[in-house]
C-alpha positions as CSV (number, residue, x, y, z in Angstrom):
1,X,229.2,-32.3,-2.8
2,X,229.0,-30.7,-5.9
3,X,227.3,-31.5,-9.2
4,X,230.0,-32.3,-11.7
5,X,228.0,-30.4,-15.0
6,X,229.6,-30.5,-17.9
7,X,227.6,-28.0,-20.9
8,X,228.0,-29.2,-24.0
9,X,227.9,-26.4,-27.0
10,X,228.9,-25.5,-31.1
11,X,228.4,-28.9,-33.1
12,X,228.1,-29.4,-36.8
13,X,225.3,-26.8,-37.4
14,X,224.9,-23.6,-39.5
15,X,224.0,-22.1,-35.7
16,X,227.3,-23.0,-34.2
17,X,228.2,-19.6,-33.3
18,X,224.7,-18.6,-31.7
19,X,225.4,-22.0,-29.4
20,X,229.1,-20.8,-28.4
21,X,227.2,-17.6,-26.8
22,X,224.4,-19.6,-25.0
23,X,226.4,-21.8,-23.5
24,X,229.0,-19.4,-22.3
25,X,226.3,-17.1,-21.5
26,X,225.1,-19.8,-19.2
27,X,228.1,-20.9,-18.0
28,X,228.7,-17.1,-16.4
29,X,225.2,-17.7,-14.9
30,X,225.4,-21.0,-12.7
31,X,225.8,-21.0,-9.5
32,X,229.9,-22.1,-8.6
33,X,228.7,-23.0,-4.8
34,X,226.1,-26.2,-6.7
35,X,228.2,-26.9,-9.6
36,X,231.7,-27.7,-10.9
37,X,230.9,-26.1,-14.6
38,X,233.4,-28.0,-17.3
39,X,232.7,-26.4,-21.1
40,X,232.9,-28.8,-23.5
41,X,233.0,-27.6,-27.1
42,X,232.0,-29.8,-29.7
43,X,234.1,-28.6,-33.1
44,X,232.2,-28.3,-36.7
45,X,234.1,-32.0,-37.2
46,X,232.2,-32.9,-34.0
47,X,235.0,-33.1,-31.9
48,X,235.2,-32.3,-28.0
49,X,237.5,-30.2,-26.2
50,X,238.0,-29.0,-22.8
51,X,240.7,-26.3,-21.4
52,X,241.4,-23.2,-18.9
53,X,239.6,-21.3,-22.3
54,X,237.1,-23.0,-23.5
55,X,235.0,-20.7,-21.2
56,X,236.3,-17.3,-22.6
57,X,234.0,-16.3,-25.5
58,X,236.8,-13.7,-26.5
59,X,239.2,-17.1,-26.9
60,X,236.0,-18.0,-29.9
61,X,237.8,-15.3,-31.9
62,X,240.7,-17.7,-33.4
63,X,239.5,-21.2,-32.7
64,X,242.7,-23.1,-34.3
65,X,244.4,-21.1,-31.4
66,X,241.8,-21.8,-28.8
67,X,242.0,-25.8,-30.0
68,X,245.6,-26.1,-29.8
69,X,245.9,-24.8,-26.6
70,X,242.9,-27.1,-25.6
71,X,242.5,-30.6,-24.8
72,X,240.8,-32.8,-27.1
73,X,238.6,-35.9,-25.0
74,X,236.4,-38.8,-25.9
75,X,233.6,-39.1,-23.1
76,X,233.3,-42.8,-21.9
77,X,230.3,-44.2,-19.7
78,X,231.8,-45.2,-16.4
79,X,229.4,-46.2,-13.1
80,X,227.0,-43.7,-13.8
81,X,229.1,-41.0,-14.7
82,X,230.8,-39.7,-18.0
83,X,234.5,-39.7,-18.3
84,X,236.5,-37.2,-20.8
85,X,239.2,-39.3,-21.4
86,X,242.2,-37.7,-23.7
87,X,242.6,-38.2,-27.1
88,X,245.1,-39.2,-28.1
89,X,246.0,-41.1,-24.9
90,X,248.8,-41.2,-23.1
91,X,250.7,-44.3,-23.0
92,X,251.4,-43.6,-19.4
93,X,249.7,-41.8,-16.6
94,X,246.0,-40.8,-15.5
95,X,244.0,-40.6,-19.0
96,X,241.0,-39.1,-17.2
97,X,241.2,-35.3,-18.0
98,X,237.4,-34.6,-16.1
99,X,234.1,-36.1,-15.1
100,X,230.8,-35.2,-15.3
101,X,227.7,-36.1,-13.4
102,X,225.3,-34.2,-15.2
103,X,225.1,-32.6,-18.6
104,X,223.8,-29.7,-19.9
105,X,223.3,-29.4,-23.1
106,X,223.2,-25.9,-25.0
107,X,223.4,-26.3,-28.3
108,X,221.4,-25.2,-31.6
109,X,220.4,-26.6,-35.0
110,X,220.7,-29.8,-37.1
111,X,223.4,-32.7,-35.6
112,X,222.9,-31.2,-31.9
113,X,219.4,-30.1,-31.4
114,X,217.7,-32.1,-33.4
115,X,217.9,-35.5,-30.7
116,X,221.5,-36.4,-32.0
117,X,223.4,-35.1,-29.1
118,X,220.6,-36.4,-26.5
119,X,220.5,-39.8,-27.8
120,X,224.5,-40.0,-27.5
121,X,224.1,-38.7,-23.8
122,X,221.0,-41.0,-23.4
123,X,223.7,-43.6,-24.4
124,X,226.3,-43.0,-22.6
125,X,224.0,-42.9,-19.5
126,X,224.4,-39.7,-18.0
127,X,221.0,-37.2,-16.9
128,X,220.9,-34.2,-19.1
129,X,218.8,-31.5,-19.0
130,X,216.3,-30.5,-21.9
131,X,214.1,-32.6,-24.1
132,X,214.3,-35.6,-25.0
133,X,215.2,-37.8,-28.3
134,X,211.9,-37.9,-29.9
135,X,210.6,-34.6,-28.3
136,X,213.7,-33.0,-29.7
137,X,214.0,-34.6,-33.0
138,X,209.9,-33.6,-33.3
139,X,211.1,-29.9,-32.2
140,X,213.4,-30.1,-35.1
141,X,211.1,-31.0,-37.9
142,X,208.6,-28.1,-39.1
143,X,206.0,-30.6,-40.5
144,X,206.3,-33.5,-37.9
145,X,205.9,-30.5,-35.1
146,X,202.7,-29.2,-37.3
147,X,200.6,-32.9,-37.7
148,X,201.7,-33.4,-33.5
149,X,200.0,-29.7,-32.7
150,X,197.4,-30.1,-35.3
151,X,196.3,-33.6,-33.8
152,X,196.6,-31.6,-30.2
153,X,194.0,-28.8,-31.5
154,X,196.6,-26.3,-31.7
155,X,195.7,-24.3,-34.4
156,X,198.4,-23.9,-37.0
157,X,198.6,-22.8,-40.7
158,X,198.3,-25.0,-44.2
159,X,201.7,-26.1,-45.3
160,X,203.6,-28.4,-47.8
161,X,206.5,-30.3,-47.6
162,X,209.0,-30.9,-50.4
163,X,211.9,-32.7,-50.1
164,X,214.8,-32.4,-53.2
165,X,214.6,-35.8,-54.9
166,X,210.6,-35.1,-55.6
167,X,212.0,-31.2,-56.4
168,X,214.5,-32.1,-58.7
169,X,212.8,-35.3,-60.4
170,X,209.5,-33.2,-60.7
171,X,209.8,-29.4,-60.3
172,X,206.6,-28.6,-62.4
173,X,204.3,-31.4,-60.6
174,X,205.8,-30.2,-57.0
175,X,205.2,-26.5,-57.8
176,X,201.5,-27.6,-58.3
177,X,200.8,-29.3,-55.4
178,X,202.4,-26.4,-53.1
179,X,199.8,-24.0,-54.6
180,X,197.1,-26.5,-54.5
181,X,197.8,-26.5,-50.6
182,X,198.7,-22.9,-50.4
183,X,198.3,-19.4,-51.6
184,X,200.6,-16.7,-52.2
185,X,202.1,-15.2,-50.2
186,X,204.1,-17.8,-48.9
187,X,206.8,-18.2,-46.5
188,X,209.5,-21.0,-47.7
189,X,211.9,-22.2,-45.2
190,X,214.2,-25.4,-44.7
191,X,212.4,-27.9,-42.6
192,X,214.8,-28.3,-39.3
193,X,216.7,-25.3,-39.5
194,X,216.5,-22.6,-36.6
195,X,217.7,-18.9,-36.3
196,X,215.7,-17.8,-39.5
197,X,218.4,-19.6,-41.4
198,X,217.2,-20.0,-45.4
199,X,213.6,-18.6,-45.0
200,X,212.7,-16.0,-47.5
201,X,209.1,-15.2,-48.6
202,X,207.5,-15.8,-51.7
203,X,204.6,-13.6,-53.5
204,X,204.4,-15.5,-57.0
205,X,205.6,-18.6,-58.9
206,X,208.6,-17.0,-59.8
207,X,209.5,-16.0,-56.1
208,X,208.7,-19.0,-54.9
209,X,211.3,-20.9,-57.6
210,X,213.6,-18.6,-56.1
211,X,212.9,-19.5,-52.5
212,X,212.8,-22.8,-52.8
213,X,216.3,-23.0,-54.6
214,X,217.7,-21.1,-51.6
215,X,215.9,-23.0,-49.0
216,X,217.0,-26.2,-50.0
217,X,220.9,-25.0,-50.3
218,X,220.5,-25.8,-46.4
219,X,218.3,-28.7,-46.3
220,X,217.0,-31.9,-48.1
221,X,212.9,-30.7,-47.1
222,X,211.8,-27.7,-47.2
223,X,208.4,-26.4,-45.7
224,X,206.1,-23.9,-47.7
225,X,203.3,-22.5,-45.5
226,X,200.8,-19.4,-46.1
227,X,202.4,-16.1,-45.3
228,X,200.1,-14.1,-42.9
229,X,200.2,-10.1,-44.4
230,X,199.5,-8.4,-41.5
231,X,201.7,-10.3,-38.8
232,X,202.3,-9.8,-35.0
233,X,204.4,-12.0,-34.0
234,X,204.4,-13.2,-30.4
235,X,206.9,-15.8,-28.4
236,X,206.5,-17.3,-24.8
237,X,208.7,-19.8,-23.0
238,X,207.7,-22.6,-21.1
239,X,209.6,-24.2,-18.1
240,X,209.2,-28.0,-17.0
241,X,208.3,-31.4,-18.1
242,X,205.5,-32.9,-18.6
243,X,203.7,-33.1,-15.0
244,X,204.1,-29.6,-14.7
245,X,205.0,-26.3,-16.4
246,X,204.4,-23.0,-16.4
247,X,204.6,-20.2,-19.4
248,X,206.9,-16.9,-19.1
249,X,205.7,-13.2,-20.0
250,X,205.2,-12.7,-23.9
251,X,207.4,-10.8,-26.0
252,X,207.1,-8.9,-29.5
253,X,210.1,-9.3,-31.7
254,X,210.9,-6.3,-34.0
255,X,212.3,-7.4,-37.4
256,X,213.8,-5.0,-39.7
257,X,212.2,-6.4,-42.5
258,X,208.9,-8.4,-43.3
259,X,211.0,-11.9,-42.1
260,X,212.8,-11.8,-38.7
261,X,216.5,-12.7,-39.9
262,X,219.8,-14.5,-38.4
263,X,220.7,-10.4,-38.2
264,X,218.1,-9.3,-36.4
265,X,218.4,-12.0,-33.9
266,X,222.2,-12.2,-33.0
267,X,224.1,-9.6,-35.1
268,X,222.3,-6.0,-34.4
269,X,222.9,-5.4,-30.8
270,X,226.3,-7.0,-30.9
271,X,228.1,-3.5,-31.1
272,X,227.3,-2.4,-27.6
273,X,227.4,-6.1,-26.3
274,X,230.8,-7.3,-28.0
275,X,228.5,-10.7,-29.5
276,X,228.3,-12.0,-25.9
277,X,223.9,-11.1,-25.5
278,X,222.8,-13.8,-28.0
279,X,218.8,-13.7,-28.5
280,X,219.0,-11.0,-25.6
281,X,220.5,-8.1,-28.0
282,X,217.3,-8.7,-30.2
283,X,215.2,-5.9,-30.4
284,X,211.6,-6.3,-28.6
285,X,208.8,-5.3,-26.8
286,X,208.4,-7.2,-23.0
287,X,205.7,-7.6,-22.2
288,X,204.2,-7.5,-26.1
289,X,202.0,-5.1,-26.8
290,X,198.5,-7.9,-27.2
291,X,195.4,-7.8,-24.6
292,X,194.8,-9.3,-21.4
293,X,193.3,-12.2,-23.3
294,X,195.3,-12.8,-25.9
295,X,198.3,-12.7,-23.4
296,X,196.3,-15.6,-21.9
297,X,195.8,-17.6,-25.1
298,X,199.3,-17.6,-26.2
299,X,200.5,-18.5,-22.6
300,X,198.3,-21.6,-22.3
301,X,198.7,-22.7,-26.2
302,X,202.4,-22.5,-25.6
303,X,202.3,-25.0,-22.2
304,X,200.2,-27.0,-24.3
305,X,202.3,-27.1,-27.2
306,X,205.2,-28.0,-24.6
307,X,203.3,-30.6,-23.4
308,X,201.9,-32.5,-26.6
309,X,205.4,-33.0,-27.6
310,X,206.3,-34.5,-24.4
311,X,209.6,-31.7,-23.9
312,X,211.3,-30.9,-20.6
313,X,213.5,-28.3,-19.7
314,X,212.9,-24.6,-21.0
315,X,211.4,-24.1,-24.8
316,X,210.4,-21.2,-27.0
317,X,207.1,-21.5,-28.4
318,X,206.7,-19.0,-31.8
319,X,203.1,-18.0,-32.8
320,X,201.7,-15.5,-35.3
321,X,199.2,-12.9,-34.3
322,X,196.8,-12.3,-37.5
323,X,196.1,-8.8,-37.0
324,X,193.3,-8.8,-39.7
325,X,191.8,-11.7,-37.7
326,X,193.0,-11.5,-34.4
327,X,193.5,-15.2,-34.5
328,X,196.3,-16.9,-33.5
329,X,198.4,-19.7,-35.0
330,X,201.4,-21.6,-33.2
331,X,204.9,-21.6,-35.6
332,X,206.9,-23.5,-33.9
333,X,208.9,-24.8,-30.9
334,X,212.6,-24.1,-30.1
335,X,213.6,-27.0,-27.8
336,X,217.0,-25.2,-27.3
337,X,216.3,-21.4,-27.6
338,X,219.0,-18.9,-28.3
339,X,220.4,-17.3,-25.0
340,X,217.8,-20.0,-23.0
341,X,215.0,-17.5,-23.2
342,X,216.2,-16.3,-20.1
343,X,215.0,-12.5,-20.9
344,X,211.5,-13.9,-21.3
345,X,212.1,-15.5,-17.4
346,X,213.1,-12.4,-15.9
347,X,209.8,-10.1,-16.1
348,X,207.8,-13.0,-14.0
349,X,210.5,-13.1,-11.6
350,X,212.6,-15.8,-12.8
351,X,216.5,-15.1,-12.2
352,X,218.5,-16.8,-14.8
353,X,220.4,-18.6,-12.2
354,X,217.0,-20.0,-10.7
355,X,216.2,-21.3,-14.1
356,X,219.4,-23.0,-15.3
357,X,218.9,-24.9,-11.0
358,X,215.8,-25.7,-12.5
359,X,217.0,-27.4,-15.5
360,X,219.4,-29.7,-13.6
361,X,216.5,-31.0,-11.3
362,X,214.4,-31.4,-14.2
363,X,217.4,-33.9,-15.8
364,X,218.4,-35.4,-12.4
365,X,214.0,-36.0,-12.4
366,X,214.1,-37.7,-15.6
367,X,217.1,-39.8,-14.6
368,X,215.8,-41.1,-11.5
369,X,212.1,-42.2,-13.3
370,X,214.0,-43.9,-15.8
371,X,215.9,-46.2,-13.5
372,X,212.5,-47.7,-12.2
373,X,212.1,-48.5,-15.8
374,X,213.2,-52.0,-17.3
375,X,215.3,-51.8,-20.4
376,X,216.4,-55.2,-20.1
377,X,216.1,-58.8,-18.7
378,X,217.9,-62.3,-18.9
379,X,217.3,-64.4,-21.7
380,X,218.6,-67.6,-22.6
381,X,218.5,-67.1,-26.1
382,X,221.8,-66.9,-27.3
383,X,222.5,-70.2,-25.1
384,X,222.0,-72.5,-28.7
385,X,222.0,-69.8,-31.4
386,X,223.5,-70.8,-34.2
387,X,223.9,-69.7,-38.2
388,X,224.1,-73.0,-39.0
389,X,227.8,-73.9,-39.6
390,X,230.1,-72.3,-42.0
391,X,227.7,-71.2,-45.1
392,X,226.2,-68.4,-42.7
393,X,223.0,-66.9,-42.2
394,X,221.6,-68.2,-45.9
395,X,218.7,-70.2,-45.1
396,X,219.8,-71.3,-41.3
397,X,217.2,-70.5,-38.2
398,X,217.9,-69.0,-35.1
């Protein structure tokens, strides 16, 4: 019998678009004789919808079109599956417009990535593939990820955090303390933001007023770290959970300026592509041009990394390559990575299909440990509770 998937993609997040081509990247990618693939896209108002298109990324091109010929649902918790029920509903008839058995979720950025989405699937009760709440909502964060990897002895650079109360209240006082913690240059960028969204770099005071303004146009904190001049950076993926995982082949990003931007990634190869390669279009070097050893390093920092955050599924791990130095410093972690990373899988033999299998067991894993788990137990303690009459809680025991 087959698995009843449904992949969840687009939410409330300035990556929605990059999510629409993941997911339906993906979806072209899993295998029809395991699965019975249902796309369900989640609208900038965080709605869901399912239909005939909602597959077809050349539908993406007029969305009010693609929603009206769509069906709108509500997923509902029933005996261990997830039911898309429609919304409205009908007054007669089967409201039931699909199930799902499994999810997969492929989605990017704040409101999706960030453990919002997994803690409403955790909640509903259905296995889904990827990391966890807190391992995603850690994934999210710049700083929280940078005290977790610090604490592991991962090596990563000095930063500050500022969030824009502090900012606003006291712009002189928060300046100070950045530059007490860091030097120029510095790299400024929103603190749970992804796809190089709102990072610019900052070479003096006046840059970094700038930056900062920008930065927090997108964000409430914003993270202000040490720029590294001469910069290789470096990315590896990770597949598993956190018994066992392996790392992918490196790759070399090549930016067209000193910051690898939201065009770089997702907008410069989509002439010959038609915007359906995601990450893949990105311009790179596989297997990066480092040595043997430093191939090494990143590989088993990144599994590490993976690891210390407790994440499951498939993850990007971003580090920085000082070439001055030749030391190496973790950035960050992409719990959901553009496109899946699968271009990182395919050089170690890794067929995208293979990994997205991988996934699903990795989810259906996680759901069976968590059954031997107790979440709950009888109690008698409502039997007598009482507020105490009529005036309420005020002053009455329980």
């Amino acid at each position: 019998m087959k698995i009843r998937l449904g992949v969840f993609f687009g939410g409330k997040s300035v990556e929605h678009e990059v999510s629409v081509i993941s997911a339906l990247q993906a979806c072209r990618s899993l295998n029809t004789e395991k699965y019975d693939i249902i796309p369900i896209y989640i609208t900038k108002s965080t709605e869901f919808y399912i239909g005939e298109n909602i597959g077809k990324i050349e539908a993406y091109r007029n969305i009010p079109a693609l929603l009206k010929e769509s069906s709108r649902v509500i997923p509902v918790a029933n005996n261990g599956t997830v039911e898309l029920l429609h919304f409205p509903m009908k007054k007669f008839g089967n409201n039931v417009a699909a199930v799902i058995d499994c999810a997969l979720p492929i989605v990017h950025g704040t409101n999706v990535e960030d453990g919002a989405l997994q803690g409403y699937l955790q909640t509903l009760g259905v296995p889904y593939a990827g990391c966890d709440v807190l391992s995603s909502a850690l994934g999210m964060d710049k700083y929280a990820m940078k005290c977790v990897f610090a604490d592991s002895g991962i090596p990563v650079l000095p930063a500050s955090v500022v969030n824009i109360k502090q900012y606003t209240k006291d712009q002189s006082g928060m300046i100070s303390l950045i530059e007490s913690k860091t030097q120029y240059p510095v790299i400024v960028k929103p603190v749970n933001l992804g796809s190089s969204v709102g990072i610019r770099k900052a070479k003096d005071r006046d840059e970094l007023l700038e930056a900062l303004d920008y930065a927090f146009t997108f964000a409430m904190k914003v993270l202000v770290e040490n720029a590294i001049t001469e910069l290789k950076e470096i990315n590896c993926s990770v597949l598993g959970d956190y018994e066992e995982a392996e790392a992918s082949e490196c790759e070399e990003p090549v930016a067209q300026d000193e910051i690898l931007s939201y065009q770089d990634k997702y907008v410069g190869g989509t002439k010959s592509s038609g915007g359906k390669s995601g990450m893949a279009s990105l311009k790179r070097k596989i297997p990066a041009d480092i040595t043997k050893e430093q191939r090494e390093e990143v590989r088993t920092m990144a599994v590490k990394a993976f690891q210390a955050l407790g994440c499951s599924g498939v993850a990007r791990i971003d580090f920085m390559l000082d070439k001055s130095t030749g030391k190496i410093y973790l950035n960050e972690i992409n719990t959901i990575p553009g496109s899946l990373a699968f271009y990182l899988w395919e050089p170690v033999g890794v067929k995208y299909t293979a990994m997205l299998d991988k996934l699903v067991e990795l989810a259906l894993k996680r759901a069976r440990e968590n059954k031997s788990i107790t979440f709950s137990f009888d109690t008698n303690i409502l039997e007598n509770a009482s507020f105490g009459g009529s005036k309420g809680s005020k002053g009455s025991k329980v």
